[in-house]
DSSP file (Angstrom, degrees, kcal/mol; ACC not computed):
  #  RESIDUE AA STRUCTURE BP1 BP2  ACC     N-H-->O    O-->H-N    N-H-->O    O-->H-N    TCO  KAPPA ALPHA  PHI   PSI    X-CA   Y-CA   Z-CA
    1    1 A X              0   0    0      0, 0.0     6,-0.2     0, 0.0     5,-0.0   0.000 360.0 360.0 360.0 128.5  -22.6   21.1   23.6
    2    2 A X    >   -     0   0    0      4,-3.8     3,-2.1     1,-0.1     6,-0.0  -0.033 360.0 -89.3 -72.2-170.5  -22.5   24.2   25.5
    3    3 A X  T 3  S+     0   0    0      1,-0.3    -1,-0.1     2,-0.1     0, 0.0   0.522 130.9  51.8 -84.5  11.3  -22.7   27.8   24.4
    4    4 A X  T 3  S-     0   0    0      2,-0.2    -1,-0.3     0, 0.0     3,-0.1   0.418 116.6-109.0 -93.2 -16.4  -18.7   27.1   24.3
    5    5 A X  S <  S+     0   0    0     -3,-2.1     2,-0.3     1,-0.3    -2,-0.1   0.403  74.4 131.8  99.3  19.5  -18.5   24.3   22.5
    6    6 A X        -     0   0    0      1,-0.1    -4,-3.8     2,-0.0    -1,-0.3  -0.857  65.6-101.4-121.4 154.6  -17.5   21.7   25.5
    7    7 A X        -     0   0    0     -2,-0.3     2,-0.5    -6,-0.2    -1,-0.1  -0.078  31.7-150.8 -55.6 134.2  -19.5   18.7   25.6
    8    8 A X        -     0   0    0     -6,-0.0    -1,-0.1    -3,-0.0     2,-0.1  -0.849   7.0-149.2-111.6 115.2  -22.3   18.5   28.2
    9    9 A X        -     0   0    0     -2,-0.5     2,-0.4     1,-0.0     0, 0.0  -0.446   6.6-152.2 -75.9 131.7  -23.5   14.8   30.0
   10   10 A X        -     0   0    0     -2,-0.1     3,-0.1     3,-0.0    -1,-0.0  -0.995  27.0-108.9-102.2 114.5  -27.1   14.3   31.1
   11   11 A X        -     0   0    0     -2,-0.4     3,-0.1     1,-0.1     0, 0.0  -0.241  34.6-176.3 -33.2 120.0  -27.8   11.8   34.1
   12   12 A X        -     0   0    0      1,-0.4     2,-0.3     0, 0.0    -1,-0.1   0.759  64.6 -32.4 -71.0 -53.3  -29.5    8.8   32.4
   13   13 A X        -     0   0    0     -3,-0.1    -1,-0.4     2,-0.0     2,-0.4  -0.993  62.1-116.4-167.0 152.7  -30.0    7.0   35.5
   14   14 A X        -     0   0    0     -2,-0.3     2,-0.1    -3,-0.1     3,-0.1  -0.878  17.0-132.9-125.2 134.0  -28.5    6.5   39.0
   15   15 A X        -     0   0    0     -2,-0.4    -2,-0.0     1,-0.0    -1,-0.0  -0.293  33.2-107.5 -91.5 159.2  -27.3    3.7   40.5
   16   16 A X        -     0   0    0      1,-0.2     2,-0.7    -2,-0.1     3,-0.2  -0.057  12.7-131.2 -61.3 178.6  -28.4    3.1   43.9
   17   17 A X        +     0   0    0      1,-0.2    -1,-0.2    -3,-0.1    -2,-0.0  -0.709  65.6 129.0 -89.2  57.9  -26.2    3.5   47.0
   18   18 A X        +     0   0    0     -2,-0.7     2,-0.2     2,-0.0    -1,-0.2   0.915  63.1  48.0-108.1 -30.0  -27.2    0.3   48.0
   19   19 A X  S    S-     0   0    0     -3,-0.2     2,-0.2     4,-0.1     8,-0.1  -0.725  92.4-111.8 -98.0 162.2  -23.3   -1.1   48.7
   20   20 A X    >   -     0   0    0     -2,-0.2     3,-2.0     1,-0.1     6,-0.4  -0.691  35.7-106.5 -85.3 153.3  -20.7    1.3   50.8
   21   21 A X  T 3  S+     0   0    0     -2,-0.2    -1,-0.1     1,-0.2    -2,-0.0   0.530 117.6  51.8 -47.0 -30.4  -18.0    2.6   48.5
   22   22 A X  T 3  S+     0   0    0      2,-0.0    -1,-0.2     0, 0.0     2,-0.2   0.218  84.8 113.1 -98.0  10.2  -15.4    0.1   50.2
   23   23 A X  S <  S-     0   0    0     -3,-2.0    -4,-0.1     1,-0.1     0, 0.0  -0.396  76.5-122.3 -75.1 152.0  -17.3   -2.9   49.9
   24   24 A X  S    S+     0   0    0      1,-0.2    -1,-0.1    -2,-0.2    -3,-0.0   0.784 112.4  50.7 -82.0 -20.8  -16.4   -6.0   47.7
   25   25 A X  S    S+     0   0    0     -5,-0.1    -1,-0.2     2,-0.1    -6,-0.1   0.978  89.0 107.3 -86.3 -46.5  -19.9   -5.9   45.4
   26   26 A X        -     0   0    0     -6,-0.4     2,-0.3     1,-0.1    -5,-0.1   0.193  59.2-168.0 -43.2 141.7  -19.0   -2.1   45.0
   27   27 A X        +     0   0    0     -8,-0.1     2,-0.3     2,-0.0    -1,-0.1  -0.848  15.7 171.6-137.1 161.2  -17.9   -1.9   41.5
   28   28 A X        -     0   0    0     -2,-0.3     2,-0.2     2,-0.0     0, 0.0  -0.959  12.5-159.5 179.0 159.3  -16.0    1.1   39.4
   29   29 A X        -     0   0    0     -2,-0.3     2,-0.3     2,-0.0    -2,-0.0  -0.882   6.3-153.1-149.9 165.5  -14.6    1.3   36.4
   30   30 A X        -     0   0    0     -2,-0.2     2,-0.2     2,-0.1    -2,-0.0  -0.675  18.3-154.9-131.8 175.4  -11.6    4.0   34.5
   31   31 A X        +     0   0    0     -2,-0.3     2,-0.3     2,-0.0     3,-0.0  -0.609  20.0 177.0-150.1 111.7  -11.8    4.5   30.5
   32   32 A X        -     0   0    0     -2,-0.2    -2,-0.1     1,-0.1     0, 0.0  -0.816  41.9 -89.9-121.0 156.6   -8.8    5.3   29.1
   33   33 A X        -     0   0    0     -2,-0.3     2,-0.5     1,-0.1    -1,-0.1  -0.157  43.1-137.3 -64.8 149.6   -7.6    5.9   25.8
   34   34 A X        +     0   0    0     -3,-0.0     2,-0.3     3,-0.0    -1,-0.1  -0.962  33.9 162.7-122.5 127.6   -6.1    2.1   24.2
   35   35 A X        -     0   0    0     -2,-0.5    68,-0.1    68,-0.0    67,-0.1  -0.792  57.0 -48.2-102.9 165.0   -3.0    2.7   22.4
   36   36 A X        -     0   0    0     -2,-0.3    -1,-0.0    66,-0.2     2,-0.0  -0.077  67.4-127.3 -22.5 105.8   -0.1   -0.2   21.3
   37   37 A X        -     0   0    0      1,-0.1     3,-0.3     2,-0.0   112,-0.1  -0.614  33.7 -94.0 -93.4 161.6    0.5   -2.5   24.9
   38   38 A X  S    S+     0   0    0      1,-0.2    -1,-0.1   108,-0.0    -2,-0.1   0.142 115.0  77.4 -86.5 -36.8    4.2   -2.8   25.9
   39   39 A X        +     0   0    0      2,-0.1    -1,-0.2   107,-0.0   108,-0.1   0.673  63.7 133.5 -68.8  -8.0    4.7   -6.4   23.9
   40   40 A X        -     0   0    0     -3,-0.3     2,-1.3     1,-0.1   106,-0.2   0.031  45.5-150.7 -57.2 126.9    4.9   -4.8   20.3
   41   41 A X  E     -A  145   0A   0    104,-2.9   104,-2.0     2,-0.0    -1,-0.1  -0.692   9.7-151.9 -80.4  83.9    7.6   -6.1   18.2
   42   42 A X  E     +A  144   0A   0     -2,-1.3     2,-0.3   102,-0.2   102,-0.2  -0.398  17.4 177.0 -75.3 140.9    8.8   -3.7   15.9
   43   43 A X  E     -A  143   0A   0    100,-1.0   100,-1.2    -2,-0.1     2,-0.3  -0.985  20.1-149.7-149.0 141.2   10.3   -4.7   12.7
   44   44 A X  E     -A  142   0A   0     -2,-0.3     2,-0.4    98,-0.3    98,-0.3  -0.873  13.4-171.2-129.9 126.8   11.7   -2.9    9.5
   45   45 A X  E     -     0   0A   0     96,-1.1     2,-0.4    -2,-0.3    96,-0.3  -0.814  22.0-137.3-117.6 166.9   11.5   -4.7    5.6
   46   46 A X  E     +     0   0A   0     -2,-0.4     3,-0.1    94,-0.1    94,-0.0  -0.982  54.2 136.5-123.5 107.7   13.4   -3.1    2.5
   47   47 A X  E    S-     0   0A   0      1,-0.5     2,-0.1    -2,-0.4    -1,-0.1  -0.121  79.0 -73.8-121.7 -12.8   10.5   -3.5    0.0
   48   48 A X  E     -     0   0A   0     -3,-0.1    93,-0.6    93,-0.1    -1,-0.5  -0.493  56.2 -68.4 121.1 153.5   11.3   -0.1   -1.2
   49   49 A X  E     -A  140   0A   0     91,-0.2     2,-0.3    -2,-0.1    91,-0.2  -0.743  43.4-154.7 -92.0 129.0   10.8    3.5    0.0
   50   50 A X  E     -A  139   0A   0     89,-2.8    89,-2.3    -2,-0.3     2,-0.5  -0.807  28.2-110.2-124.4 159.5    7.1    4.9    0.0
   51   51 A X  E >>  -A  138   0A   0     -2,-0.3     3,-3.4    87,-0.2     4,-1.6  -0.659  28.7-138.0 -90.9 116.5    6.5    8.5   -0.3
   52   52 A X  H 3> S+     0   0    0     85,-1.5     4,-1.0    -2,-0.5    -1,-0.1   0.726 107.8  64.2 -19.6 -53.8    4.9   10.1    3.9
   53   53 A X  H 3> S+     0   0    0     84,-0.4     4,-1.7    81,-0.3    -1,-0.3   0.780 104.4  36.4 -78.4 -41.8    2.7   11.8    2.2
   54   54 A X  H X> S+     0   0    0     -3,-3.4     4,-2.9     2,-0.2     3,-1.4   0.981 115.9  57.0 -70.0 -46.7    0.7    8.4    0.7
   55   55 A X  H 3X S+     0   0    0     -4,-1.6     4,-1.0     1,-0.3    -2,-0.2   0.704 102.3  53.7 -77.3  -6.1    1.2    6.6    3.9
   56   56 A X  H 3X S+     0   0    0     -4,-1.0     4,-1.3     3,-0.1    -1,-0.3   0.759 110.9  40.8 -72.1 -28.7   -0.4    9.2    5.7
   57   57 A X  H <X S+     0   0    0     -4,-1.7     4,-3.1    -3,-1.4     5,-0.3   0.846 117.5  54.6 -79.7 -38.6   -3.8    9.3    3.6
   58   58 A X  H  X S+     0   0    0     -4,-2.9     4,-2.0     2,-0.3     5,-0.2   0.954 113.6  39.1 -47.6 -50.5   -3.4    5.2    3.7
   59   59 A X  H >X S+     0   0    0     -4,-1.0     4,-3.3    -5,-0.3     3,-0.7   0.982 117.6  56.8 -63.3 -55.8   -3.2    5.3    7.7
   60   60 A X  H >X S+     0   0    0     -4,-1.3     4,-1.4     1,-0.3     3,-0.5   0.867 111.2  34.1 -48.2 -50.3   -5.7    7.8    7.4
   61   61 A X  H 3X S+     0   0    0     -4,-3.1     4,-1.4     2,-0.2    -1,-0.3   0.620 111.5  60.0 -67.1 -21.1   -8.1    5.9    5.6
   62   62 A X  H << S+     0   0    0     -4,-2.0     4,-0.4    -3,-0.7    -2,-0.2   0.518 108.5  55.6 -90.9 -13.9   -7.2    2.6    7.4
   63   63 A X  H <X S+     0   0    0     -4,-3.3     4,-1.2    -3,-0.5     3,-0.4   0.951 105.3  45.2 -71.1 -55.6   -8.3    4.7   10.5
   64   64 A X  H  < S+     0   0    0     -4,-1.4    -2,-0.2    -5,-0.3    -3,-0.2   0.837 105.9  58.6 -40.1 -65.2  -11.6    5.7    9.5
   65   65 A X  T ><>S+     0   0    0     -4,-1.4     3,-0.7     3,-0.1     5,-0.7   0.812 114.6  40.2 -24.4 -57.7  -12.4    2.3    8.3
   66   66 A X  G >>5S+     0   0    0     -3,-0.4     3,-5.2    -4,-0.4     2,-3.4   0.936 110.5  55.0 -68.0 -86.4  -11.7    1.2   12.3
   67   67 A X  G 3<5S+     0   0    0     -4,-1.2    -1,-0.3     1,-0.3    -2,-0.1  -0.174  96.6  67.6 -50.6  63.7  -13.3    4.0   13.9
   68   68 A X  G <45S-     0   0    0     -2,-3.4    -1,-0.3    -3,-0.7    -2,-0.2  -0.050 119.8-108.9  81.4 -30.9  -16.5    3.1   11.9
   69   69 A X  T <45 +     0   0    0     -3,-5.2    -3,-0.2    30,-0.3    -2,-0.2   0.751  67.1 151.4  99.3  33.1  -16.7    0.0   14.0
   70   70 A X     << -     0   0    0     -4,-1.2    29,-0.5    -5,-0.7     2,-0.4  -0.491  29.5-155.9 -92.4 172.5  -15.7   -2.5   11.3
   71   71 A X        -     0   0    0     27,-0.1     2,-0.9    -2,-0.1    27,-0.2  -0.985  14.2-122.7-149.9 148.9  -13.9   -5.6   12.7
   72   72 A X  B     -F   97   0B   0     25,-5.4    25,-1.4    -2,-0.4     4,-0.2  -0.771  31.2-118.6-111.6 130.9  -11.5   -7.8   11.0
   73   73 A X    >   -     0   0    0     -2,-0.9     3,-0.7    23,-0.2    24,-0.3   0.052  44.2 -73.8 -36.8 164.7  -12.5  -11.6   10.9
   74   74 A X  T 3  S+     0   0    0     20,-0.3    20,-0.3     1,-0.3    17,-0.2   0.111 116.0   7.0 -24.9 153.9  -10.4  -14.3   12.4
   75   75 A X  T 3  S+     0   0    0     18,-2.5    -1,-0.3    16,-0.3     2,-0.2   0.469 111.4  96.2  15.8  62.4   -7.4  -14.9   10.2
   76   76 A X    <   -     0   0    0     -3,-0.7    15,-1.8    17,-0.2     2,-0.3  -0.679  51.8-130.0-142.9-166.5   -7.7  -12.2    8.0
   77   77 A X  E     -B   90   0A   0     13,-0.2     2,-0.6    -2,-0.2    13,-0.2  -0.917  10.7-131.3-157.0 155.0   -6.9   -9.0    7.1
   78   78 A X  E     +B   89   0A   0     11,-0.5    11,-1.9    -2,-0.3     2,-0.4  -0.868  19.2 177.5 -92.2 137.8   -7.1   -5.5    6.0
   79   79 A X  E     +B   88   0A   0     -2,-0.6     2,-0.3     9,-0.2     9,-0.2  -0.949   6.4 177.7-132.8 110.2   -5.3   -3.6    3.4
   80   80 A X  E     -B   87   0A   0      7,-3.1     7,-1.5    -2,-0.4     2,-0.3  -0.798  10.8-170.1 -95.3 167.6   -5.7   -0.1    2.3
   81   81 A X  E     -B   86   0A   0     -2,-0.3     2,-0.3     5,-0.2     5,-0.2  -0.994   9.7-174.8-147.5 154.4   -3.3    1.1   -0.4
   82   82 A X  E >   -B   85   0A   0      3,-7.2     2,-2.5    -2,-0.3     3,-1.3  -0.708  67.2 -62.5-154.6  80.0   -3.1    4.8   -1.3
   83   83 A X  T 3  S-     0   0    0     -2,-0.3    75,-0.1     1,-0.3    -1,-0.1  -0.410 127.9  -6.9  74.5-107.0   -0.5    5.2   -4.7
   84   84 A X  T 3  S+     0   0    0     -2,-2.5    74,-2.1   -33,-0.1    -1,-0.3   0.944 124.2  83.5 -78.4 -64.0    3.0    3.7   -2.9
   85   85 A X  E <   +BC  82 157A   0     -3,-1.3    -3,-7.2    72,-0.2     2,-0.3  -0.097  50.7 174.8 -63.0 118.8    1.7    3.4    0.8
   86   86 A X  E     -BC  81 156A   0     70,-2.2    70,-2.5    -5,-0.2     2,-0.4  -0.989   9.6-170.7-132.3 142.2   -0.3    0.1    1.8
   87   87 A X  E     -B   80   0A   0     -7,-1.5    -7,-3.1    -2,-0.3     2,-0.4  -0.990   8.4-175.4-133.7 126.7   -1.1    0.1    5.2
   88   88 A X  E     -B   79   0A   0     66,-0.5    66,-3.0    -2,-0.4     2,-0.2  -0.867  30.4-153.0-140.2 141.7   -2.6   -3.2    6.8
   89   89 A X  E     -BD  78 153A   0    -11,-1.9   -11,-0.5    -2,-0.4     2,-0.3  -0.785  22.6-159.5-105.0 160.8   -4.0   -4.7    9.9
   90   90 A X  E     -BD  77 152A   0     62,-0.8    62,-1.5    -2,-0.2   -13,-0.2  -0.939   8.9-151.7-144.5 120.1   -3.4   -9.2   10.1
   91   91 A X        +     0   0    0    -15,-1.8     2,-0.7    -2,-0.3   -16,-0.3  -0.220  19.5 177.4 -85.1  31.8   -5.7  -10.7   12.4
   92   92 A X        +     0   0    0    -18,-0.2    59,-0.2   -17,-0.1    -1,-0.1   0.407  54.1  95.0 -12.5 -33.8   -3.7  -14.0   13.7
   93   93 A X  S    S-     0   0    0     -2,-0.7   -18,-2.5    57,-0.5   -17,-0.2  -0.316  82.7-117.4 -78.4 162.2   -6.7  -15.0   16.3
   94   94 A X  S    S+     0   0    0    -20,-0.3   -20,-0.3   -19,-0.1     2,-0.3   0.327  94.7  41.3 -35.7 -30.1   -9.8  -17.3   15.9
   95   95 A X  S    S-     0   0    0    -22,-0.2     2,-0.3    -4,-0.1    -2,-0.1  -0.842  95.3 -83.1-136.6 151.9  -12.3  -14.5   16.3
   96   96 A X        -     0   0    0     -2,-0.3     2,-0.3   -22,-0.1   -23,-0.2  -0.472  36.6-156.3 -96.4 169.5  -12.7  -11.2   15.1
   97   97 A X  B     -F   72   0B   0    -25,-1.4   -25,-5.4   -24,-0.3     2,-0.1  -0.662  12.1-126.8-125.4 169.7  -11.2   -8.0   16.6
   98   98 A X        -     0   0    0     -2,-0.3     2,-0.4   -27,-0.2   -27,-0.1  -0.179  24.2-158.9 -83.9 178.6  -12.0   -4.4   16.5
   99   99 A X        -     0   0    0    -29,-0.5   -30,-0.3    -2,-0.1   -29,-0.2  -0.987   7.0-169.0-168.2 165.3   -9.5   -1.3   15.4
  100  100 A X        -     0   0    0     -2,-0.4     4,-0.4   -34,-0.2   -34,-0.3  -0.405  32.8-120.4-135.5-149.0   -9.1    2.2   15.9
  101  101 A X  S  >>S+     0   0    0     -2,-0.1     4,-4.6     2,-0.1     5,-0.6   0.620 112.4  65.5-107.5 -44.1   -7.1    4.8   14.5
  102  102 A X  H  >5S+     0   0    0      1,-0.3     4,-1.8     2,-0.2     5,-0.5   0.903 110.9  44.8 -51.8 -39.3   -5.6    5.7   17.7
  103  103 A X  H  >5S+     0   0    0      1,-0.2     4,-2.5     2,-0.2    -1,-0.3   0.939 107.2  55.9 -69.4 -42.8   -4.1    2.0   17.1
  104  104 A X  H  >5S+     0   0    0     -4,-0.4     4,-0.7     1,-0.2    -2,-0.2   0.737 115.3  37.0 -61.5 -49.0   -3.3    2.5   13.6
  105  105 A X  H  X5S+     0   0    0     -4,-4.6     4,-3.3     2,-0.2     5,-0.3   0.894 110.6  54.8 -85.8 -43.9   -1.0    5.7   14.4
  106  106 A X  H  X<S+     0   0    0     -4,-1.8     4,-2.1    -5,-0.6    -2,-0.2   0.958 112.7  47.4 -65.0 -43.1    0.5    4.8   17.6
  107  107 A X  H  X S+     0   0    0     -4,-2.5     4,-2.4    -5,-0.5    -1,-0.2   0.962 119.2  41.6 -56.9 -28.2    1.8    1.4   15.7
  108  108 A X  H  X S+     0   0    0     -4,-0.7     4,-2.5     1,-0.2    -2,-0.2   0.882 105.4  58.1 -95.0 -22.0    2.9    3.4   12.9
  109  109 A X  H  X S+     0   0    0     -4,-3.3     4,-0.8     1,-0.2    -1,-0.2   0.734 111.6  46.9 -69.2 -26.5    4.4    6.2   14.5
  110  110 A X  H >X S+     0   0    0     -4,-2.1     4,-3.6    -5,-0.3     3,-2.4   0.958 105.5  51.8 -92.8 -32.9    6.7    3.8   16.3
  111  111 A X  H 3X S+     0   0    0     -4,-2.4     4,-3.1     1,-0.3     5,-0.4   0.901 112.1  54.9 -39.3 -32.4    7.9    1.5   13.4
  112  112 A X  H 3X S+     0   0    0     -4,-2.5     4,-1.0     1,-0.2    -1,-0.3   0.811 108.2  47.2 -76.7 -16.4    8.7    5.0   11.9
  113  113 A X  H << S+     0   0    0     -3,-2.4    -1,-0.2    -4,-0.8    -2,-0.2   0.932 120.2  39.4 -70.2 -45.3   10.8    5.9   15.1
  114  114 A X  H  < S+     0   0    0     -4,-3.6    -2,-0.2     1,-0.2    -1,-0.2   0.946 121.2  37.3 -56.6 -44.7   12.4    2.8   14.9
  115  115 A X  H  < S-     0   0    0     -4,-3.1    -3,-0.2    -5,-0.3    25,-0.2   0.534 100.9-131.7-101.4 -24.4   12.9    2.3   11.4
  116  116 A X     <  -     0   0    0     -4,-1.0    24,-0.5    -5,-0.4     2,-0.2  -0.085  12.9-129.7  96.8 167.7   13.7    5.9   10.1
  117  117 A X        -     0   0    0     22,-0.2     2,-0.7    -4,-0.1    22,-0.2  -0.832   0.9-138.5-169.3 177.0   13.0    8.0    7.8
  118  118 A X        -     0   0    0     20,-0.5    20,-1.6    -2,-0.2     2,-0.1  -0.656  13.7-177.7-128.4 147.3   14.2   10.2    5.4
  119  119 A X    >   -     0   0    0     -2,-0.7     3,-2.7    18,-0.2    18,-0.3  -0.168  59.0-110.1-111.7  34.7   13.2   14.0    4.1
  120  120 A X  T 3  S-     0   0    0     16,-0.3    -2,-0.1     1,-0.3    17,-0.1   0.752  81.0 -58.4  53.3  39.1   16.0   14.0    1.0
  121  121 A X  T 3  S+     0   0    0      1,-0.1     2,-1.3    15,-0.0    -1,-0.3   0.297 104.4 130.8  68.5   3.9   17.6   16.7    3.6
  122  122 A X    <   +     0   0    0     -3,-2.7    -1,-0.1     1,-0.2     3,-0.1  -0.636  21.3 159.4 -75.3  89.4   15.0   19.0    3.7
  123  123 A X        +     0   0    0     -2,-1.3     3,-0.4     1,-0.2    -1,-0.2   0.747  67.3  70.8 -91.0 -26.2   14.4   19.6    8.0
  124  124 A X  S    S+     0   0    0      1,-0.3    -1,-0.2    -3,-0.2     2,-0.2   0.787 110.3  22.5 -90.7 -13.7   12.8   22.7    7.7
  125  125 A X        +     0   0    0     -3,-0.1    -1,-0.3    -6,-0.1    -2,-0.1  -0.459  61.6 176.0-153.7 119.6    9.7   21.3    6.3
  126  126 A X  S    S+     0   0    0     -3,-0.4     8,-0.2     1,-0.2    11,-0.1   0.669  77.5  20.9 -83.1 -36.0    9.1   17.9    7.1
  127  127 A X  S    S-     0   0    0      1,-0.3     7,-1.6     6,-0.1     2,-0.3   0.918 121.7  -6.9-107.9 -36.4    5.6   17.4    5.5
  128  128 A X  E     -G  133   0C   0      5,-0.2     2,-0.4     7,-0.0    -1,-0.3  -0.998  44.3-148.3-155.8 169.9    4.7   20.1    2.8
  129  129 A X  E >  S-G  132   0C   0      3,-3.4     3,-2.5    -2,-0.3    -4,-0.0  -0.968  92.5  -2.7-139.6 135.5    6.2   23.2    1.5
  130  130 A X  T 3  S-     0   0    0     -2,-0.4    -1,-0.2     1,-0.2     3,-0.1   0.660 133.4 -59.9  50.5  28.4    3.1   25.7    0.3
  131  131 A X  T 3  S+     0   0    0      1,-0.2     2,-0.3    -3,-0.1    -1,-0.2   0.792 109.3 119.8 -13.9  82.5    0.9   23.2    1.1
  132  132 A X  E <  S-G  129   0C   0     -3,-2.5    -3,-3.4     0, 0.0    -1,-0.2  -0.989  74.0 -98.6-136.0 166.9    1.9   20.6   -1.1
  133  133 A X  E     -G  128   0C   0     -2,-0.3     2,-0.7    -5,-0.2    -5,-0.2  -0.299  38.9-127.6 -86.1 146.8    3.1   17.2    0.0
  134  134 A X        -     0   0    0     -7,-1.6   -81,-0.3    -8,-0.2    -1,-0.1  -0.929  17.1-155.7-103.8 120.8    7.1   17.4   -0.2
  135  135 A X  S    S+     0   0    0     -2,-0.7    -1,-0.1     1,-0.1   -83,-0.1   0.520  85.4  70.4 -37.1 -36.9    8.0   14.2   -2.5
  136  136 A X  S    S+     0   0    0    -17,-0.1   -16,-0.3   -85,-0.1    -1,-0.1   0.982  77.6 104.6 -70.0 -44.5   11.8   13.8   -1.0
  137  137 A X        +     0   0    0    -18,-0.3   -85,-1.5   -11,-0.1   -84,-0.4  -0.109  52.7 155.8 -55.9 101.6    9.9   12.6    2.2
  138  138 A X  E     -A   51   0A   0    -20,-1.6   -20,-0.5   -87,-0.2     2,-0.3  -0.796  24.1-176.6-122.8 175.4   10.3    8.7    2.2
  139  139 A X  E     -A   50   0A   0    -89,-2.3   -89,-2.8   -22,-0.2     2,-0.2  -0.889  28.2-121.0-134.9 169.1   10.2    5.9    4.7
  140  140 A X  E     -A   49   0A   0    -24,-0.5   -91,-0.2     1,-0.3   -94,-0.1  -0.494  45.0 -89.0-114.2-172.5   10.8    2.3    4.2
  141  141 A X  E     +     0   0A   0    -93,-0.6   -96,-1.1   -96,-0.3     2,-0.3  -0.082  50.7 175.3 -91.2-168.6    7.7   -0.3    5.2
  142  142 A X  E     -AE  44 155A   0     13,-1.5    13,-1.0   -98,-0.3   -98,-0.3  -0.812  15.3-168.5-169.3 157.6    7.5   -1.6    8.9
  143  143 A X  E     -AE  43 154A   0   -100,-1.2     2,-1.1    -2,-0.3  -100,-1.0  -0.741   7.4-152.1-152.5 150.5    5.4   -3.5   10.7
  144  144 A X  E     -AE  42 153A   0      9,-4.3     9,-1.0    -2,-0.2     2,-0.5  -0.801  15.8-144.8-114.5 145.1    4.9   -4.4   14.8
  145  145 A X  E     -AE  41 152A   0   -104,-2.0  -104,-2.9    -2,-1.1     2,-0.6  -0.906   1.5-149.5-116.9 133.6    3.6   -7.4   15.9
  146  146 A X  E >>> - E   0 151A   0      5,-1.3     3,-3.7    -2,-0.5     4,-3.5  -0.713  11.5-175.7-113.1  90.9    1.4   -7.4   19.0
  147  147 A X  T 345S+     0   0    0     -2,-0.6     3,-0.3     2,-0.3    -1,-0.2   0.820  81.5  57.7 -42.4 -57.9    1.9  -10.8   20.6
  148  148 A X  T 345S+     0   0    0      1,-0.3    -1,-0.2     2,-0.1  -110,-0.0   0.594 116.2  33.3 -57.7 -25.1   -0.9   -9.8   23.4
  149  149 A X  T <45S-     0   0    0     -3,-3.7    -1,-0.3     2,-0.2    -2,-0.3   0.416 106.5-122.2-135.3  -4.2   -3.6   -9.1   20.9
  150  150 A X  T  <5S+     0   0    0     -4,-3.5   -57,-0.5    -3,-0.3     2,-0.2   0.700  70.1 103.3  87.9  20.4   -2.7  -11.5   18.5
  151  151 A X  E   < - E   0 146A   0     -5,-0.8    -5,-1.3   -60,-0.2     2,-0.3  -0.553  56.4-128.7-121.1-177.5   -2.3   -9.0   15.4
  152  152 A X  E     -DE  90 145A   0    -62,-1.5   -62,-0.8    -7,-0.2     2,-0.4  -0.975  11.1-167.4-135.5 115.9    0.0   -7.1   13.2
  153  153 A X  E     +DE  89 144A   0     -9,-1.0    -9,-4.3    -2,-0.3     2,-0.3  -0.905  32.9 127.3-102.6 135.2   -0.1   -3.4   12.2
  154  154 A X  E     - E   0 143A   0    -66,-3.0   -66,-0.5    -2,-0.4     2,-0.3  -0.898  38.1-150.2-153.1-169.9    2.1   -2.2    9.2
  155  155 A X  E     + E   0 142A   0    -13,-1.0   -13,-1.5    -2,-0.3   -68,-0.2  -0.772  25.0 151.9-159.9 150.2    2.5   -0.5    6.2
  156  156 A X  E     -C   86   0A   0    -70,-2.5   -70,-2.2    -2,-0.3  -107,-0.1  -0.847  49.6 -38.9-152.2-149.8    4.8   -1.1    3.4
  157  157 A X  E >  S-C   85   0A   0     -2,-0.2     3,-1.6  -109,-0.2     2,-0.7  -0.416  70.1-102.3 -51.9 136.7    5.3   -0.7   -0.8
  158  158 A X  T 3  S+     0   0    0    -74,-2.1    -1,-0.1     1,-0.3     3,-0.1  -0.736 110.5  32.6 -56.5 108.1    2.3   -1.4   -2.6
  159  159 A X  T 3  S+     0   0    0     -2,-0.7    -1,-0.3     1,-0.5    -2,-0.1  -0.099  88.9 129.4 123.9 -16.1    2.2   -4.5   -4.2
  160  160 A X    <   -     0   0    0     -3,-1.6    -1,-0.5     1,-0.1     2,-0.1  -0.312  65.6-107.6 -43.8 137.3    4.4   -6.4   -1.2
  161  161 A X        -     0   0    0     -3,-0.1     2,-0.3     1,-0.0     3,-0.2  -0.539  38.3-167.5 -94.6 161.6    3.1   -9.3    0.1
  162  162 A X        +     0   0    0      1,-0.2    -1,-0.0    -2,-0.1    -8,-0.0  -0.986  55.6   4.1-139.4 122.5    2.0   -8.7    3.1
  163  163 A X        +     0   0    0     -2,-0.3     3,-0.4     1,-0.1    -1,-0.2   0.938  59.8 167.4  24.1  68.0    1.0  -11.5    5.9
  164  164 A X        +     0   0    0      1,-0.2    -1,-0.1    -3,-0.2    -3,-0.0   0.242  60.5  64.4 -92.9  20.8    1.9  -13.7    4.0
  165  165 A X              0   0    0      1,-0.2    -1,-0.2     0, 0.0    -2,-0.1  -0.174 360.0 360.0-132.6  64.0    1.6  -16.3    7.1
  166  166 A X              0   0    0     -3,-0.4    -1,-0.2   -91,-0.0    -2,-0.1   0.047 360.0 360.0-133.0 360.0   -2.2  -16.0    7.7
């Protein structure tokens, strides 16, 4: 970091010039941030209403887990559960896959678009009032399935079953 706090890169190594930039061995590469591809099936269960405020430390914690580098086996799964809120990845493939947070949120942030939810009419503040977690604030469980990567992201009540076709 610099005396500003933004990150600073040191040259490792350089690769040679050895093809012209419009040549067919020239090679290049982008890295962009991976969020939820295009296929995701969003789907909404009535298991019961869980309270934001748990299914945000769940997601939260079922992020951490991923960005940590953990992978879930083949036909398996993960479950965090945090009070009401369990929040799960289902691994459908052969092999195991990685996860992130960035995935975690983007899946859940749309089931929640889709699927609603509701703040017992309190709009003017949606997550805590003094900060503490406002209680009226429920949603009901969710999950997408992502046909392309051969998984499931969700969350729903604690104690639902939950891939129960793994």
């Amino acid at each position: 970091m610099d005396e500003n706090g933004k990150p600073t890169f040191t040259l490792t190594h350089q690769i040679d010039d050895q093809f012209p930039p419009n040549s067919p061995q020239a090679r290049s590469s982008e890295i962009a941030e991976r969020g939820v591809p295009g296929d995701a099936s969003l789907n909404c269960v009535n298991n019961g209403l869980i309270y934001d405020y748990d299914l945000k430390n769940a997601q939260s914690m079922l992020g951490q887990w991923c960005d940590a580098g953990n992978t879930v086996w083949g036909s398996s799964l993960k479950i965090v559960q945090y009070y009401t809120a369990s929040t799960y990845l289902c691994n459908y493939s052969g092999s195991s896959q990685g996860c992130s947070s960035e995935e975690v949120y983007s899946a859940g942030n749309l089931t929640v678009a889709q699927c609603g939810k509701s703040n017992g009419g309190n709009d003017a503040d949606p997550s805590y009032h003094n900060g503490t977690p406002n209680w009226n604030i429920v949603t009901p469980g969710a999950y997408d399935w992502i046909g392309s990567w051969d998984k499931t992201y969700g969350f729903d009540k604690t104690g639902a079953s939950i891939c129960s076709n793994l």
